[in-house]
N, C-alpha and C positions, 0 to 999 in steps of 0.2 A: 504494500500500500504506500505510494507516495500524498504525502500531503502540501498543500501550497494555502500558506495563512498570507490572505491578501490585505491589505490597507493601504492609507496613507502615508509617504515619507514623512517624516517629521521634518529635516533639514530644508528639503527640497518643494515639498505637498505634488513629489507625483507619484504614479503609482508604484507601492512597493509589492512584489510577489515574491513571498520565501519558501523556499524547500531545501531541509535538511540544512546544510550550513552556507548555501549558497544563497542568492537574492538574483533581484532585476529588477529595475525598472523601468517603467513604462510612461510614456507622455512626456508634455515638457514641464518646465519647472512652474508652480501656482497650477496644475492642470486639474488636480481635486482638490474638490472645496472640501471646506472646515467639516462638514457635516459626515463626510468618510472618515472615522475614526480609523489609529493607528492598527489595530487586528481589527477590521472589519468581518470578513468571512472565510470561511476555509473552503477548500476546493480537493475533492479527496481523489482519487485515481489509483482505481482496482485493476494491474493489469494483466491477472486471470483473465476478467470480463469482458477488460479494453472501457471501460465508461467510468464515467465521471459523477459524482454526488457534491453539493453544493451546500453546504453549514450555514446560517449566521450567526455570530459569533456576539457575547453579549446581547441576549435577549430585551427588550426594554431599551437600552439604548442602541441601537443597529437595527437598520432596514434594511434589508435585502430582497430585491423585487427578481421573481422572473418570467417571463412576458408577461410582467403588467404585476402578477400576483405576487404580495408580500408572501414571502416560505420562511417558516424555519430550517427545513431540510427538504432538499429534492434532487430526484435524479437529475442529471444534468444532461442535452444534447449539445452537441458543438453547432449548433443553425440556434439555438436560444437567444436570446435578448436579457441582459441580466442589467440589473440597476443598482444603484447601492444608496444610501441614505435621503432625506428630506431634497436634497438639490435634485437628483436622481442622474447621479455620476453615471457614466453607460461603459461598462467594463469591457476593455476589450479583451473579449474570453477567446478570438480564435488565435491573436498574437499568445494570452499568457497558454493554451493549450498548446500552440505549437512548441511552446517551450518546455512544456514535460518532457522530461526524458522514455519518450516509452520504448518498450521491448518492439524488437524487428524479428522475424521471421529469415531462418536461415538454412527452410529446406530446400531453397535450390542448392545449397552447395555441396549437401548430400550426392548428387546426380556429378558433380563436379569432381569430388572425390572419387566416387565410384569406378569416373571414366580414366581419372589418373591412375589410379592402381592398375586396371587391365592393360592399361599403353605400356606401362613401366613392366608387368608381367611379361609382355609379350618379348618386349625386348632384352628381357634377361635370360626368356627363355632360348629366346636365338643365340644366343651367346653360350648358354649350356648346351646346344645342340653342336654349334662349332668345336669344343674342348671336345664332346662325346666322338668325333671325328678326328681330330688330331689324338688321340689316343689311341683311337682304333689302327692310325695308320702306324705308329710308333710299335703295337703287336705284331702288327701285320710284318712290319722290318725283323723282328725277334724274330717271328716265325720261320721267313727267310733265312735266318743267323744257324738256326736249329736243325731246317732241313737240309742246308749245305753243309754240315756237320757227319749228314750221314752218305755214306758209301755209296756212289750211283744216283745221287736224287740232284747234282750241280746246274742239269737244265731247270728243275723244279727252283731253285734258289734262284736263278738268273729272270725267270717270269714273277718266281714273289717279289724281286727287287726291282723289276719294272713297276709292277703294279705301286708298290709300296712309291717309287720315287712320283709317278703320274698323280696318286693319291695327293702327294706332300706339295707338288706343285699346285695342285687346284686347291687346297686347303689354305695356301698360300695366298692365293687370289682370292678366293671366297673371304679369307682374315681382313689382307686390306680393304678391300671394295666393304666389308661387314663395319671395320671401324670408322670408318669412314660415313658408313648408312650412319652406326650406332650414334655419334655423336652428331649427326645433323640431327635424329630421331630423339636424342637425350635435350638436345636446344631447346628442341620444337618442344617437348614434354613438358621442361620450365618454363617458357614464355608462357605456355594453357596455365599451367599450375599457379602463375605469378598473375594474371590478366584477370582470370576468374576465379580465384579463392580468398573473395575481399569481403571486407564486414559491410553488411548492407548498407550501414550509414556514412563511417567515414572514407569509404573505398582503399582501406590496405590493407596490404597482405595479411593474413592472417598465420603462416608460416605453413609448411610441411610437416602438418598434425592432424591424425585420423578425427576425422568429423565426430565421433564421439567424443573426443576429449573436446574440443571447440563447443558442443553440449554442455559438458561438464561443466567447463569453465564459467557460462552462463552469458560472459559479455565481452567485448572487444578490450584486450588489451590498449590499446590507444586512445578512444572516445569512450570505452565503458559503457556504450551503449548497451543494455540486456539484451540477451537471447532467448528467443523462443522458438521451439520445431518446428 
């Protein structure tokens, strides 16, 4: 639950709106009359539900109108019309709402995540595919070693040594032409991952951290804006 106790600056007579240890204000300076007391009303903001309920504060002394009707407490729309004491100051609730800090929505980055792991899969997988290959042909050369070892098999050795060198050559090819893919395909991977793994509100990176922990954590490192799924 954030809360925002609205009144009158004392220094200044404009509007003050506080939440938590912070302020703002609103209008120029002389812009609410006398008749706006210092905590006039409070403005409460549930943001399980996303809406707004609206207090006045000191009953007896404090007015607090909205559309037209004196409340003590009422839910609040952001298209409302709210007024505040005897002069009938006209609050502007969609400036102080925009300024709630509310929680953002950050399931597209779930889909964001998701598609960086399988890119980042695939191409580690190609890479264990390559080693599983140059191994084989590093046997295959043993093998060679073993059969020319034996009595009468020297043509047998001279075709596993072909095969074995034809292997090591395309392996070779296939290595550079892969490192070469790999790291245009590793770029490309971080630009996606850096471009679109931003916090909804203040657009920055949010790092190379599985989407569940970015949950967990609840809010943007940098703006602290909340999260919600």
């Amino acid at each position: 639950m954030i809360q925002l106790t609205i009144g009158r600056d004392q220094e200044t007579s404009k509007l003050r709106v506080v939440f938590g240890k912070q302020f703002k204000l609103f209008g120029t300076d002389g812009s609410v009359p006398l008749s706006v007391s210092r905590q006039h009303c409070r403005i409460d903001y549930d943001a399980d539900s996303d809406s707004f309920t609206i207090t006045n504060l000191k009953p007896g002394e404090n007015t607090t109108s909205v559309n037209g009707l004196t409340i003590q407490s009422k839910a609040l729309k952001e298209t409302d019309s709210v007024t505040l004491g005897a002069d009938g100051y006209c609050l502007p609730l969609a400036d102080i709402i925009a300024a709630v800090p509310r929680p953002m929505s950050v399931a597209p980055l779930e889909a964001v995540w998701n598609d960086y792991k399988e890119r980042k899969l695939r191409i580690e997988r190609r890479a264990q595919m390559l080693n599983v290959g140059r191994g084989a042909t590093g046997i295959l050369t043993m093998v060679a070693m073993i059969v020319g070892s034996i009595p009468g098999m020297e043509s047998a050795r001279l075709v596993l040594y072909c095969v074995a060198a034809v292997l090591v050559a395309a392996f070779i090819y296939l290595m550079y032409r892969d490192v070469d893919k790999k790291t245009r395909q590793q770029q490309e991977l971080n630009d996606y991952i850096h471009d679109n793994y931003l916090c909804p509100k203040c657009k920055r990176f949010l790092g190379v951290k599985d989407f569940r922990f970015v949950l967990q954590d609840g809010e943007c490192p940098y703006c602290h804006t909340k999260f919600k799924p």
